[in-house]
PDB file of N, CA, C and O in Angstrom:
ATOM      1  N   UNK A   1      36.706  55.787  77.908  1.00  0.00           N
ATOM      2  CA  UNK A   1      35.812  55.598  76.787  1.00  0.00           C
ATOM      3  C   UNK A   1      34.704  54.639  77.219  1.00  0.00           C
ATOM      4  O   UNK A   1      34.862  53.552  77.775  1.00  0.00           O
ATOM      5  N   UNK A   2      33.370  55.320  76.814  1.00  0.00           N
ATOM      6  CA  UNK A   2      32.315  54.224  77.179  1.00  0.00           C
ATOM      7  C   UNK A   2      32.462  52.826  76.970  1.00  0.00           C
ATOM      8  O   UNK A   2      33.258  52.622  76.053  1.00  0.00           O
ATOM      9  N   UNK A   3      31.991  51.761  77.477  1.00  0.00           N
ATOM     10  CA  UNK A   3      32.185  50.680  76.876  1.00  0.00           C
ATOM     11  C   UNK A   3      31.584  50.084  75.752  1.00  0.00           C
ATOM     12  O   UNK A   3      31.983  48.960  75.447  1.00  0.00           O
ATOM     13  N   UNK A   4      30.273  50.875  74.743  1.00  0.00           N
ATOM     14  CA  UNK A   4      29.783  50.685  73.911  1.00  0.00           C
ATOM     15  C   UNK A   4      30.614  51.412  72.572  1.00  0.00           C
ATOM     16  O   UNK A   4      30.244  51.135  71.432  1.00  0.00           O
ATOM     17  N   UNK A   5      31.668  52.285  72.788  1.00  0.00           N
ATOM     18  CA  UNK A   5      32.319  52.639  71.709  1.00  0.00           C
ATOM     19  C   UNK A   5      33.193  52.039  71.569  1.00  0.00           C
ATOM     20  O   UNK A   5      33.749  52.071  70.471  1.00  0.00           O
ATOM     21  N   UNK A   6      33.854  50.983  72.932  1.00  0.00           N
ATOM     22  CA  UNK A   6      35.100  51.040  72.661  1.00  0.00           C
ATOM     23  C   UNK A   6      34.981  49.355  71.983  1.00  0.00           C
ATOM     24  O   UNK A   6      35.879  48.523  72.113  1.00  0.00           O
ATOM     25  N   UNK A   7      33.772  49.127  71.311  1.00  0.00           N
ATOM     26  CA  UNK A   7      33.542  47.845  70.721  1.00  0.00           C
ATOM     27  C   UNK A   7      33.665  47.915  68.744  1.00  0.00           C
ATOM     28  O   UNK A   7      33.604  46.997  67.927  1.00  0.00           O
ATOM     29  N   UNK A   8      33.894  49.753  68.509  1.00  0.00           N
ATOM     30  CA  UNK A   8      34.307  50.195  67.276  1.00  0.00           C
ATOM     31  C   UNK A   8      35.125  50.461  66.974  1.00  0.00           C
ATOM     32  O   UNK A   8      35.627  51.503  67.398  1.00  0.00           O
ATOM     33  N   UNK A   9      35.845  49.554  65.916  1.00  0.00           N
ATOM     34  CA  UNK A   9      37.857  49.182  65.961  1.00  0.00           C
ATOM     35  C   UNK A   9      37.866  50.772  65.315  1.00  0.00           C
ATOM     36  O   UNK A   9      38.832  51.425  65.709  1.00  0.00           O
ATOM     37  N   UNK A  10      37.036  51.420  64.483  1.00  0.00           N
ATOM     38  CA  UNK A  10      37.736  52.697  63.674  1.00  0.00           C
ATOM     39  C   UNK A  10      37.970  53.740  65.143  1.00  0.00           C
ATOM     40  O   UNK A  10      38.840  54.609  65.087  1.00  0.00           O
ATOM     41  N   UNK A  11      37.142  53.574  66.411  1.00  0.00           N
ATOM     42  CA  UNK A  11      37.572  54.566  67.560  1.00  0.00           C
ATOM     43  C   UNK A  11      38.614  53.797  68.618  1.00  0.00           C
ATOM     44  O   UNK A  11      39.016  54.367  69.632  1.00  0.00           O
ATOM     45  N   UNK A  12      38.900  52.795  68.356  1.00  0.00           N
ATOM     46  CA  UNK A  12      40.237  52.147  69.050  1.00  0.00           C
ATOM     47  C   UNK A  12      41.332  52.198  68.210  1.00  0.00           C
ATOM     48  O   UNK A  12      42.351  52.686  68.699  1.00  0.00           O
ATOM     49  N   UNK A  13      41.369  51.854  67.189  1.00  0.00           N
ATOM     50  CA  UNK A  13      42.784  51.617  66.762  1.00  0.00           C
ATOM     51  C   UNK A  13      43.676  53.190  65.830  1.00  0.00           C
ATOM     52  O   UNK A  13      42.987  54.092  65.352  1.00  0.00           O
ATOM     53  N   UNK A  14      44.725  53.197  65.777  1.00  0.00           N
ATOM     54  CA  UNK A  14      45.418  54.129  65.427  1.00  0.00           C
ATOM     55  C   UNK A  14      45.104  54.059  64.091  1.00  0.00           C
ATOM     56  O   UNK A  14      45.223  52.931  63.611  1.00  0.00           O
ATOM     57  N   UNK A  15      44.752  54.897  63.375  1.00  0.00           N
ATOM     58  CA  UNK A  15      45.043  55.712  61.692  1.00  0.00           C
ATOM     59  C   UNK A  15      46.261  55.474  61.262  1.00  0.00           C
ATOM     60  O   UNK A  15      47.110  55.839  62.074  1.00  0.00           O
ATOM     61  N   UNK A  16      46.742  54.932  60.155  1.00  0.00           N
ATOM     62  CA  UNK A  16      47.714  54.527  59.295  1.00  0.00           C
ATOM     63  C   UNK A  16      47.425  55.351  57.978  1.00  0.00           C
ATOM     64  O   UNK A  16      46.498  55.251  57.175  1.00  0.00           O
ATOM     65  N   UNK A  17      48.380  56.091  58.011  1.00  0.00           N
ATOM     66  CA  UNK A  17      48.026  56.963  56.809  1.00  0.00           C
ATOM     67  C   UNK A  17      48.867  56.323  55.393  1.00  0.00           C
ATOM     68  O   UNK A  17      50.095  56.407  55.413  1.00  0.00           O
ATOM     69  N   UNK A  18      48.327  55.814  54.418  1.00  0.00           N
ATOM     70  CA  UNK A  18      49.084  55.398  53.702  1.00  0.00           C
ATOM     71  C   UNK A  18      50.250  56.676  53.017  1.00  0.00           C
ATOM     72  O   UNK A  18      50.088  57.862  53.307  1.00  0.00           O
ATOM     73  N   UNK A  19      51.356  56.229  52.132  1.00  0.00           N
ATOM     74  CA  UNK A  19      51.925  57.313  51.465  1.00  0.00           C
ATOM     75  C   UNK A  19      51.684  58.127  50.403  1.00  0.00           C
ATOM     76  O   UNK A  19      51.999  59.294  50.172  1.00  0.00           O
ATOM     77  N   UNK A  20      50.896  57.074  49.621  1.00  0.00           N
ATOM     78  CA  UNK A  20      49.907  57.576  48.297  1.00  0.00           C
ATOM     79  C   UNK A  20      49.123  58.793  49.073  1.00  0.00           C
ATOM     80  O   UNK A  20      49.463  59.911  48.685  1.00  0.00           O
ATOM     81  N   UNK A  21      48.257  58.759  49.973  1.00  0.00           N
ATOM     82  CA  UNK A  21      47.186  59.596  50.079  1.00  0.00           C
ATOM     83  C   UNK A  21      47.991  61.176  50.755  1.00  0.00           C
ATOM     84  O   UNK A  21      47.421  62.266  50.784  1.00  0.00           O
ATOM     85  N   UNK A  22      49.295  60.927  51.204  1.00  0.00           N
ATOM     86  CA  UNK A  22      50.069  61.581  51.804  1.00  0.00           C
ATOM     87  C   UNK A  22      50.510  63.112  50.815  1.00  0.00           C
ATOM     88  O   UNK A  22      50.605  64.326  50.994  1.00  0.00           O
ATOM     89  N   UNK A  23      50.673  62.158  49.782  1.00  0.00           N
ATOM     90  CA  UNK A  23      51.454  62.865  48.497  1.00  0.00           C
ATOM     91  C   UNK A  23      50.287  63.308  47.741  1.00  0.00           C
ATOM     92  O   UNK A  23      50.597  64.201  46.952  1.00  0.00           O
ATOM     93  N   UNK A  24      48.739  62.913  47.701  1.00  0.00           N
ATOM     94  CA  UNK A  24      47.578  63.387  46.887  1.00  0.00           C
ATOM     95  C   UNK A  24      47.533  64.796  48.020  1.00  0.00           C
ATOM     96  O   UNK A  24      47.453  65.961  47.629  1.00  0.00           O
ATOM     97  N   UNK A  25      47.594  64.430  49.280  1.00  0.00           N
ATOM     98  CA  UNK A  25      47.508  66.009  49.748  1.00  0.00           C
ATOM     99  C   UNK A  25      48.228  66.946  49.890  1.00  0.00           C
ATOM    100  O   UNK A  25      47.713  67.974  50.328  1.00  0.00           O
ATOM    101  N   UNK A  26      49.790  66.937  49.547  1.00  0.00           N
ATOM    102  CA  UNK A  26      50.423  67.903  49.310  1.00  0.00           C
ATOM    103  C   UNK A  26      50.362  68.368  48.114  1.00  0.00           C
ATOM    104  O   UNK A  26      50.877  69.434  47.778  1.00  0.00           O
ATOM    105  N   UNK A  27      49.602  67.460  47.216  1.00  0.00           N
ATOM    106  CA  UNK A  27      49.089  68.013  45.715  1.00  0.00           C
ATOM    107  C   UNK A  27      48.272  68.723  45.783  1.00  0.00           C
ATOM    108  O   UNK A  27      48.210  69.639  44.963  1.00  0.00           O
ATOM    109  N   UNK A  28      47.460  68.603  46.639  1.00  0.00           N
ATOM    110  CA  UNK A  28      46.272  69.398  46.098  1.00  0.00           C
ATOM    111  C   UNK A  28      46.359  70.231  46.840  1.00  0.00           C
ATOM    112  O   UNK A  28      45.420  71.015  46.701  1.00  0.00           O
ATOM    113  N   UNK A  29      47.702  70.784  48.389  1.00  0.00           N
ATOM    114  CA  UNK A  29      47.608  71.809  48.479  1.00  0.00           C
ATOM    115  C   UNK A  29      48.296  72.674  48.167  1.00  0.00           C
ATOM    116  O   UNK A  29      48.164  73.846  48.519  1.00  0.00           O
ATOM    117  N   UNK A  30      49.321  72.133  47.302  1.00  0.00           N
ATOM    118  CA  UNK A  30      50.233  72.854  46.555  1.00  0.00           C
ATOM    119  C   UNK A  30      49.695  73.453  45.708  1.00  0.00           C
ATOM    120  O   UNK A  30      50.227  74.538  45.474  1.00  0.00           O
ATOM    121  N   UNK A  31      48.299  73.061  44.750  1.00  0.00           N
ATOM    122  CA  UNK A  31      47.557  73.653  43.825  1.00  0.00           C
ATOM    123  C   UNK A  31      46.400  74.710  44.398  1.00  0.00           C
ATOM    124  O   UNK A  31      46.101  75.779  43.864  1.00  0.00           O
ATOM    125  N   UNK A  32      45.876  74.203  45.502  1.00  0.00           N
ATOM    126  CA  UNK A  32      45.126  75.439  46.312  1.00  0.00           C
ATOM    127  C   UNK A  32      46.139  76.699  46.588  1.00  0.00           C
ATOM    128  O   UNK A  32      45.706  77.842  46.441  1.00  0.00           O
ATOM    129  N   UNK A  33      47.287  76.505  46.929  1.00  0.00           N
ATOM    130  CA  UNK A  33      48.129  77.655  47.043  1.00  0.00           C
ATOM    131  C   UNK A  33      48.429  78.057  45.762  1.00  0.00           C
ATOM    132  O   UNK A  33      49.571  78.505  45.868  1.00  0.00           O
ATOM    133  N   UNK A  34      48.199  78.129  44.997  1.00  0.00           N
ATOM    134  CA  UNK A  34      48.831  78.279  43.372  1.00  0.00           C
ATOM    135  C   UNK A  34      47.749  78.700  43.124  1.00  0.00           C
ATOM    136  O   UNK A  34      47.759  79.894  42.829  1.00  0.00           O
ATOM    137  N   UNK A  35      46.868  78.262  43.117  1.00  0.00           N
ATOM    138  CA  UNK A  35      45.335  79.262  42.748  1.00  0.00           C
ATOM    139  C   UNK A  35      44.884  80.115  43.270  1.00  0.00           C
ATOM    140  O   UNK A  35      44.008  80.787  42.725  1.00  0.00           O
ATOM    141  N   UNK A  36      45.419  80.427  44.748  1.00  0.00           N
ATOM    142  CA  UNK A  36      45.301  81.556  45.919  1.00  0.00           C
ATOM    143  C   UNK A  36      46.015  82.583  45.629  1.00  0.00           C
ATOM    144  O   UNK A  36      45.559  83.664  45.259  1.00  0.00           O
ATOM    145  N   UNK A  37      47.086  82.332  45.767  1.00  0.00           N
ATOM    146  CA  UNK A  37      48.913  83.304  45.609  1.00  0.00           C
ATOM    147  C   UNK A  37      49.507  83.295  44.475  1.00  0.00           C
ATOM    148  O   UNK A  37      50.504  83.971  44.222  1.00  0.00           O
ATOM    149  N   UNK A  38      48.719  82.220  43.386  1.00  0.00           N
ATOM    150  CA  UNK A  38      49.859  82.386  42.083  1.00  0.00           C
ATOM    151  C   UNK A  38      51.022  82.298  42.027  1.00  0.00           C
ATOM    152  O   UNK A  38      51.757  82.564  42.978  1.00  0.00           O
ATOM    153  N   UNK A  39      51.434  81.891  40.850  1.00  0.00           N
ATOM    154  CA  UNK A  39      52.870  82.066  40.680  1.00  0.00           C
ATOM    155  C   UNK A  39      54.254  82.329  39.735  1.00  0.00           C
ATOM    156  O   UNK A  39      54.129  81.734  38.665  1.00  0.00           O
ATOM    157  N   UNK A  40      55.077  82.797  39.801  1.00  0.00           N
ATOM    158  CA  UNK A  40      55.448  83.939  38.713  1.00  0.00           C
ATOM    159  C   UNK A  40      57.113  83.574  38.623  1.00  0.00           C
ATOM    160  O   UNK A  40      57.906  83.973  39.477  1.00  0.00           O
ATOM    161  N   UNK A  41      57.524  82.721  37.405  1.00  0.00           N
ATOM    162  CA  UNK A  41      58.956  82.552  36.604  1.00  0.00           C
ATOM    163  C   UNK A  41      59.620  83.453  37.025  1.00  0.00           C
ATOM    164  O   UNK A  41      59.306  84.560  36.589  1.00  0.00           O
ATOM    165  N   UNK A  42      60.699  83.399  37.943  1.00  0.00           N
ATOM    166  CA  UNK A  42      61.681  85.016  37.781  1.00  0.00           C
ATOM    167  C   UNK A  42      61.627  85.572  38.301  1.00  0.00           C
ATOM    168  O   UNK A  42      62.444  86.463  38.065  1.00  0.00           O
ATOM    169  N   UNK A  43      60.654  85.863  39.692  1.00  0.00           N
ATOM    170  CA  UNK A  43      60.200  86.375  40.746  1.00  0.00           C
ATOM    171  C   UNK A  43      60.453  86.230  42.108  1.00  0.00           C
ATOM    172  O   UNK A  43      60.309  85.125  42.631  1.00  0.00           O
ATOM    173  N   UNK A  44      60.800  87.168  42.731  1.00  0.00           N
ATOM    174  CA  UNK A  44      61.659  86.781  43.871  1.00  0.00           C
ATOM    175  C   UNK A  44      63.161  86.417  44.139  1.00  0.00           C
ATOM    176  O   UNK A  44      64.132  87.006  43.666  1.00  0.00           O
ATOM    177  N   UNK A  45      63.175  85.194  45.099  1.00  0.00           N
ATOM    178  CA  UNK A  45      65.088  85.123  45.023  1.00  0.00           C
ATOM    179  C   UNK A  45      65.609  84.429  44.121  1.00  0.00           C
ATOM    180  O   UNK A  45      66.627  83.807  44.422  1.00  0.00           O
ATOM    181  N   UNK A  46      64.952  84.298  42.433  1.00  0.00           N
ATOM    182  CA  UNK A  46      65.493  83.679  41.553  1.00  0.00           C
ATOM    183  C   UNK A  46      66.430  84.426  40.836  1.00  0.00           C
ATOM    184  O   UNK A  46      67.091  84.012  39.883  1.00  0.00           O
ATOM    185  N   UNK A  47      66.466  85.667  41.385  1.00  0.00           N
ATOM    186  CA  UNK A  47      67.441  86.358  40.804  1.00  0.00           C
ATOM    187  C   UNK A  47      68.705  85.984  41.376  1.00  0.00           C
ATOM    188  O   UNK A  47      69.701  85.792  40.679  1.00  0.00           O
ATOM    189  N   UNK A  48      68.689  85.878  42.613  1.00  0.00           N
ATOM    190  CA  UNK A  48      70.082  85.661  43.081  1.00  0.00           C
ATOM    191  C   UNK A  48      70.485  83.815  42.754  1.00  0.00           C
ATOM    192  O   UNK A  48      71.500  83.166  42.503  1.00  0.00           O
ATOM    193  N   UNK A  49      69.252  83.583  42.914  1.00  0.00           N
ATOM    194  CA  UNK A  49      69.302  82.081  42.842  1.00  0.00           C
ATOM    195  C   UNK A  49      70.097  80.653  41.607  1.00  0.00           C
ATOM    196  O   UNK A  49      70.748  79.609  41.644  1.00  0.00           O
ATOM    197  N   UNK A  50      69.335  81.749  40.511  1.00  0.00           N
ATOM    198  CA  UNK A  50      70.253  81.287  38.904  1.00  0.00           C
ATOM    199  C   UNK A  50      71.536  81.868  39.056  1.00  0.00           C
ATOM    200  O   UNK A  50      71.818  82.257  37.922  1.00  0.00           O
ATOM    201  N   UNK A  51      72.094  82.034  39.509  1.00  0.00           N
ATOM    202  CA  UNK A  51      73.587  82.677  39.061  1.00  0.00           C
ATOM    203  C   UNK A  51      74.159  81.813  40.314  1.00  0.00           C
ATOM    204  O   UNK A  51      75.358  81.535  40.316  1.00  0.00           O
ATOM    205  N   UNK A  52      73.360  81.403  41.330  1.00  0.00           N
ATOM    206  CA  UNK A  52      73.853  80.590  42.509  1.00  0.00           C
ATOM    207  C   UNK A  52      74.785  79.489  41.787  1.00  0.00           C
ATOM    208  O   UNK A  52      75.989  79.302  41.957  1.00  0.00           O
ATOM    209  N   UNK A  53      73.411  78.453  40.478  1.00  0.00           N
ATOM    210  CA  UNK A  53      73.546  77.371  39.860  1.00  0.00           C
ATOM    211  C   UNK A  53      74.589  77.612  39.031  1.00  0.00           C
ATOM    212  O   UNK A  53      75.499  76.801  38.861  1.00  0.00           O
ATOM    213  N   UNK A  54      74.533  78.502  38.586  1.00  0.00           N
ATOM    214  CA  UNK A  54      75.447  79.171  36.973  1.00  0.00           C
ATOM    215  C   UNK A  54      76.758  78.876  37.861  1.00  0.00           C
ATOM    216  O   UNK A  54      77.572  78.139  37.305  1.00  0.00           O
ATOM    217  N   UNK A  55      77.050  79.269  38.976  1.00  0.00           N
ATOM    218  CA  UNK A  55      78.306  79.621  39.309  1.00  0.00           C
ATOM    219  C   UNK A  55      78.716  78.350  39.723  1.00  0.00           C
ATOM    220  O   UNK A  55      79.786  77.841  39.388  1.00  0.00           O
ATOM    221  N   UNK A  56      78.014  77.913  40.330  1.00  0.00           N
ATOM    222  CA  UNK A  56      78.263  76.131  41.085  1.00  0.00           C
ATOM    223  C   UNK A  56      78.917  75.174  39.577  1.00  0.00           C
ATOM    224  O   UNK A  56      79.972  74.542  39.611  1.00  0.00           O
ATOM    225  N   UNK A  57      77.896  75.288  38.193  1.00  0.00           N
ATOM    226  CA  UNK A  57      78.171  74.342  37.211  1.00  0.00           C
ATOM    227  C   UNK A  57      79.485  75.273  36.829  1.00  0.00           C
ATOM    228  O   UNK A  57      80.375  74.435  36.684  1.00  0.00           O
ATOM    229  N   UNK A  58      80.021  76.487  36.608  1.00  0.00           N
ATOM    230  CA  UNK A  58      80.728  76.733  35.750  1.00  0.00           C
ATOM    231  C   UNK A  58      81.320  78.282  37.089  1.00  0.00           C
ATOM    232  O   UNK A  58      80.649  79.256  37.432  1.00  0.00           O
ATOM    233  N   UNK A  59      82.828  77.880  37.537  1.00  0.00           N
ATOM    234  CA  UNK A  59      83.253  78.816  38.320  1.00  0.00           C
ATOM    235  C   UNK A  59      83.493  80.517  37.921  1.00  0.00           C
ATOM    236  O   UNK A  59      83.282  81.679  38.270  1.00  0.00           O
ATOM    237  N   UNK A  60      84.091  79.642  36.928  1.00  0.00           N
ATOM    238  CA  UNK A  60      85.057  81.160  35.791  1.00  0.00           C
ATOM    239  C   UNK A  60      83.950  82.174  35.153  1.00  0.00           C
ATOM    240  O   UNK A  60      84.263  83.259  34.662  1.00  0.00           O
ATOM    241  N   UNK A  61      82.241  81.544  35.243  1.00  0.00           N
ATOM    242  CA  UNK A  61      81.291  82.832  35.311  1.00  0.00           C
ATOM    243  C   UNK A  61      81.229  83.944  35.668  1.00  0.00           C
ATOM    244  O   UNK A  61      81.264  85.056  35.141  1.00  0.00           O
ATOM    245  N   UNK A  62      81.107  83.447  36.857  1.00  0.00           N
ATOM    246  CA  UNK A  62      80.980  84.589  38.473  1.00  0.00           C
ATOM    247  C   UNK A  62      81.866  84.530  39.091  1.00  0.00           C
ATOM    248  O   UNK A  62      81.631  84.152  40.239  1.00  0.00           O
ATOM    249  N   UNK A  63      83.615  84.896  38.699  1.00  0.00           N
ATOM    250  CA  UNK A  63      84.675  84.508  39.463  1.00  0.00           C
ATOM    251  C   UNK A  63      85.173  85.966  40.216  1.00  0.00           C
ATOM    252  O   UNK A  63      85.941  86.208  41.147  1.00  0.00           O
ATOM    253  N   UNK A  64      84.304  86.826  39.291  1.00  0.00           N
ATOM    254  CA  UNK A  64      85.010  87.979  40.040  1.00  0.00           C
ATOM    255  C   UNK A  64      83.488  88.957  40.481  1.00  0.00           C
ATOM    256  O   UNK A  64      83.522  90.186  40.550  1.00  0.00           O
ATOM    257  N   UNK A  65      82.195  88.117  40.749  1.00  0.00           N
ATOM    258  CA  UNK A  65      81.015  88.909  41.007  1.00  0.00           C
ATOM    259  C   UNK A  65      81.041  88.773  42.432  1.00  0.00           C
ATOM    260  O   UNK A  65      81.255  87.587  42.683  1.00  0.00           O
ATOM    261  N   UNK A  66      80.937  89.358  43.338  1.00  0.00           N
ATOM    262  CA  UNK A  66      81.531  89.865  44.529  1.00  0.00           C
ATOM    263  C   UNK A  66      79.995  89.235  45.416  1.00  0.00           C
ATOM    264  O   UNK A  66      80.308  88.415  46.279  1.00  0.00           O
ATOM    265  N   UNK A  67      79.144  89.380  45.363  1.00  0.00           N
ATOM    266  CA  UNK A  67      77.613  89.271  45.501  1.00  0.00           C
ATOM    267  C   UNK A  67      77.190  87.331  45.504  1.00  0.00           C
ATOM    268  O   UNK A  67      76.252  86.779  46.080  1.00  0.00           O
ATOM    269  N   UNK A  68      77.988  86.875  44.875  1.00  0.00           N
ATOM    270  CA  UNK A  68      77.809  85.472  44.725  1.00  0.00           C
ATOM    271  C   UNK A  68      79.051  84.567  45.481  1.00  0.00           C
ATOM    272  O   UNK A  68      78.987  83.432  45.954  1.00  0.00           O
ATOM    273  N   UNK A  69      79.877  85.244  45.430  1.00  0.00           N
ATOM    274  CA  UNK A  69      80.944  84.814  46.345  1.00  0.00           C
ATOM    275  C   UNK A  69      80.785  84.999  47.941  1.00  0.00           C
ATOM    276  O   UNK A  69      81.451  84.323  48.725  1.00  0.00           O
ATOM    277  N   UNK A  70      79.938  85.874  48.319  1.00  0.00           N
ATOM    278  CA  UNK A  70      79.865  85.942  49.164  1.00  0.00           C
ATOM    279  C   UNK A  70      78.760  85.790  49.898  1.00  0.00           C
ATOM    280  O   UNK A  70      78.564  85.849  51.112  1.00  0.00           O
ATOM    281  N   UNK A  71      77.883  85.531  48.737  1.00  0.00           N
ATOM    282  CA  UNK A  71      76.869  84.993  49.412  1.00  0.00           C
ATOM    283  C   UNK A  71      76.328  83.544  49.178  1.00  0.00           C
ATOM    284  O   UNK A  71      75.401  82.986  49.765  1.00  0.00           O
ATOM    285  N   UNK A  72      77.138  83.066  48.169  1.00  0.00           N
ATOM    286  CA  UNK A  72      76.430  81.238  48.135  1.00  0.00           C
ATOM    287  C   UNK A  72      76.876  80.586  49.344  1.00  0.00           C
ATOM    288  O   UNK A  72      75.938  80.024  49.909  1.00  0.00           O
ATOM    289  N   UNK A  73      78.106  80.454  50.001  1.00  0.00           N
ATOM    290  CA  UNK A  73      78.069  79.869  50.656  1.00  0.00           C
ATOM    291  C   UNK A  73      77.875  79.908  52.115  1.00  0.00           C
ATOM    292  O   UNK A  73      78.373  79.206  52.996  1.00  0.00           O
ATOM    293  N   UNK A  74      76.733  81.247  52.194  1.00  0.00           N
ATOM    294  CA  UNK A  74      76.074  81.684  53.619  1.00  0.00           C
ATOM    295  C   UNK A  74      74.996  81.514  53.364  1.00  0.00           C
ATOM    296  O   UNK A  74      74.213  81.980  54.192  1.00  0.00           O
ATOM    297  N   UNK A  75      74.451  80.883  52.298  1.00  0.00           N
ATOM    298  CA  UNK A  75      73.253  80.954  51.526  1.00  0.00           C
ATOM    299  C   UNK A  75      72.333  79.856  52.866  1.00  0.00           C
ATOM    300  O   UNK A  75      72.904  78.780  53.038  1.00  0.00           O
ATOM    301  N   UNK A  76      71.160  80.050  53.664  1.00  0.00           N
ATOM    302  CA  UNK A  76      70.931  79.377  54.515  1.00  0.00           C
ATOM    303  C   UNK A  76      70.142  78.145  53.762  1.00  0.00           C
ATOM    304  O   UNK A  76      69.129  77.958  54.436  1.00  0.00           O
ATOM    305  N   UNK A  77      70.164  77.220  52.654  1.00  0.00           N
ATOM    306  CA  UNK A  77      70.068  76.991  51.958  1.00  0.00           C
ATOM    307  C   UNK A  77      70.970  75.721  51.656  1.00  0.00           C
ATOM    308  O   UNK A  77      72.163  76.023  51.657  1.00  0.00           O
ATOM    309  N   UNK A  78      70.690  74.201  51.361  1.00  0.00           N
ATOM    310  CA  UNK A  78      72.109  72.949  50.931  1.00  0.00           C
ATOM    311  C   UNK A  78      71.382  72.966  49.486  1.00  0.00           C
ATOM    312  O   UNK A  78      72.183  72.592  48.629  1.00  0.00           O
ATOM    313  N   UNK A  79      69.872  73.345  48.844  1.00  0.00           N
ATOM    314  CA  UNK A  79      69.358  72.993  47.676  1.00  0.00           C
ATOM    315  C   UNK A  79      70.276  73.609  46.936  1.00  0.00           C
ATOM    316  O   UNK A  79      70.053  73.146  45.817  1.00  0.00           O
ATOM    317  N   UNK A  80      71.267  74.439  46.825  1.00  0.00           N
ATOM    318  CA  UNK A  80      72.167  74.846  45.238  1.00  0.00           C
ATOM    319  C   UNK A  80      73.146  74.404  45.762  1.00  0.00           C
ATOM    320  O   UNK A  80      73.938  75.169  45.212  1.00  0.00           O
ATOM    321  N   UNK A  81      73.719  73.837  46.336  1.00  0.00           N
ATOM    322  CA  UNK A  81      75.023  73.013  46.362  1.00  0.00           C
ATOM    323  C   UNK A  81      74.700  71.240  45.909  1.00  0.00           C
ATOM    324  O   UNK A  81      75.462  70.428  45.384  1.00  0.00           O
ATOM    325  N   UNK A  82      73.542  71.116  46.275  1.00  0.00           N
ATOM    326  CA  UNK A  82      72.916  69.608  45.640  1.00  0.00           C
ATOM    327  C   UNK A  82      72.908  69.509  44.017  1.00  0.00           C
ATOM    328  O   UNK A  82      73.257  68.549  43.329  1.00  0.00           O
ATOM    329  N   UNK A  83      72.464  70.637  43.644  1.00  0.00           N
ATOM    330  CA  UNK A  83      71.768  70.996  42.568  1.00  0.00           C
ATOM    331  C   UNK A  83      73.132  71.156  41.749  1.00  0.00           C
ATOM    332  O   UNK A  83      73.043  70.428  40.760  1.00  0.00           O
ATOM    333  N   UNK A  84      74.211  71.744  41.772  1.00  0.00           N
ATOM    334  CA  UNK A  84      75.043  72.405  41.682  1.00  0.00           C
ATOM    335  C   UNK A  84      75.956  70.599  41.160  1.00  0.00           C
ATOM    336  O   UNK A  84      76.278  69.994  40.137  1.00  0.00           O
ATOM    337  N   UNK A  85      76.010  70.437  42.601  1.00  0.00           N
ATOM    338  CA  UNK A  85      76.606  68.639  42.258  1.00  0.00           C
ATOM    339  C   UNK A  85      76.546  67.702  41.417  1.00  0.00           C
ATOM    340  O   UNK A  85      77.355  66.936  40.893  1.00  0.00           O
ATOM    341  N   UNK A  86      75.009  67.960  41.352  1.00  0.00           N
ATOM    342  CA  UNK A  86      74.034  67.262  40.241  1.00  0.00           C
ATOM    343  C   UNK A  86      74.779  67.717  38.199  1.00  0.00           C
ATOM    344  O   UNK A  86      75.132  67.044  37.232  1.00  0.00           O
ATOM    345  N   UNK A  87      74.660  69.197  38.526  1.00  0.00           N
ATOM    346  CA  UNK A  87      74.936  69.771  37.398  1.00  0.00           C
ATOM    347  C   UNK A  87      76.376  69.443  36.388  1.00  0.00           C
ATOM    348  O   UNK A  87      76.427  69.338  35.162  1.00  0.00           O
ATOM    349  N   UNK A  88      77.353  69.345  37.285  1.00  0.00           N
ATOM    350  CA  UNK A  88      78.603  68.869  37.504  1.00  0.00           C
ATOM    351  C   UNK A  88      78.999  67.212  36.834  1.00  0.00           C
ATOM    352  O   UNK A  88      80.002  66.697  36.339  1.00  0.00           O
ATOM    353  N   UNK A  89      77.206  66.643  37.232  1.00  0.00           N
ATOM    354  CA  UNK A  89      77.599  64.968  36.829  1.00  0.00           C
ATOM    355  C   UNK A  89      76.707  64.900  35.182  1.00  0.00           C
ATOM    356  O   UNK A  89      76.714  63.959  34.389  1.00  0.00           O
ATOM    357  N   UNK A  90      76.115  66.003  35.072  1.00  0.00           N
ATOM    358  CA  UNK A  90      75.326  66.205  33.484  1.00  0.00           C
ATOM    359  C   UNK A  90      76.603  66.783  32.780  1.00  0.00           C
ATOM    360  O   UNK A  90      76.562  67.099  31.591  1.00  0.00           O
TER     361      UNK A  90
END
């Protein structure tokens, strides 16, 4: 580095990103994607997904649905067993 830049601390020293500004940009690109791609209640793997929870809070639901038994706990996925835990302490 020339020696006339390297007398400007913003081109010497490392960027410290605070956490606030961290979390304003996953906001706002969480909302750029939402205004791009949209997004839709019920759509997708929420089908399999609610009955994941249903079954986690309450066994004797889905005790004999063949589809949930065999697939929650290959589910590549720890968010419905957290969730599930959670449900358990409500």
């Amino acid at each position: 580095m020339p020696r006339i830049l390297s007398r400007i601390p913003a081109l010497t020293q490392t960027p410290r990103t605070h956490p606030f500004w961290l979390l304003v940009v996953c906001l706002l690109l969480a909302l750029l994607q939402m205004s791009w791609a949209g997004y839709q209640l019920g759509i997708g793997n929420q089908g399999i997904q609610i009955p994941f929870l249903e079954a986690l809070h309450n066994p004797q639901l889905f005790a004999r649905d063949q589809m949930v038994a065999d697939t929650l706990h290959a589910y590549p996925s720890y968010f419905f067993l957290l969730c599930g835990s959670l449900l358990t302490v409500l």
